[in-house]
C-alpha positions in Angstrom: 88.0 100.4 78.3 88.1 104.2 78.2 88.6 106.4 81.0 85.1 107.9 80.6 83.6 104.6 81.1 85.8 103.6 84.0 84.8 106.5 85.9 81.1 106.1 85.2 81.0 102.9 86.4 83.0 104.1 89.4 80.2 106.6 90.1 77.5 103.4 89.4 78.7 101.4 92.2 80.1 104.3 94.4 78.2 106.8 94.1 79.1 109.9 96.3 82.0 107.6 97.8 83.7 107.3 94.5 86.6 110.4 94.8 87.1 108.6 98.6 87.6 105.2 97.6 89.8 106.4 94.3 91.9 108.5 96.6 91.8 106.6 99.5 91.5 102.6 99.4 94.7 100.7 98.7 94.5 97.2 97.0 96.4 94.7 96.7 95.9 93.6 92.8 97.2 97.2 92.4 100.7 96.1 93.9 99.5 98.0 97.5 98.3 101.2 95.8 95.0 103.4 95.1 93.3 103.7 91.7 94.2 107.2 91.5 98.2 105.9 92.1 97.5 103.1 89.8 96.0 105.6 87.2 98.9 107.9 87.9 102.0 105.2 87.3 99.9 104.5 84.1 97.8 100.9 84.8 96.0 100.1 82.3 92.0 101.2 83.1 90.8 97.7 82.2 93.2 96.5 85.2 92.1 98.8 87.3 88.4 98.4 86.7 89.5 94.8 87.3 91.0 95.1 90.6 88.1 97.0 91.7 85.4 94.2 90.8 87.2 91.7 92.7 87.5 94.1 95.8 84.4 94.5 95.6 83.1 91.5 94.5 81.4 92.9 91.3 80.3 91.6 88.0 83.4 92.7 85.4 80.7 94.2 82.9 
């Protein structure tokens, strides 16, 4: 997965939210960090994206 695509799904489900939640909303499957930490200490975006669907309970696509 590219980062372009990560982000626009990011903005699909988030919306105006999206920079919050990135910034803000630690997760567990991240090892108790944010996407923007995860992105930062080099996750892969696939993980990320991931992490994010089962937080929130959302289809992988």
């Amino acid at each position: 997965m590219r980062l372009q695509d990560f982000w626009e799904r990011m903005r699909e489900v988030f919306g105006p939210l999206t920079d919050s939640y990135a910034r803000d909303h630690v997760m567990s499957d991240l090892g108790g960090r944010t996407v923007m930490q995860a992105l930062g200490d080099g996750v892969a975006v696939k993980d990320i994206w991931g992490a994010v669907a089962r937080d929130r309970d959302l289809p992988y696509f």
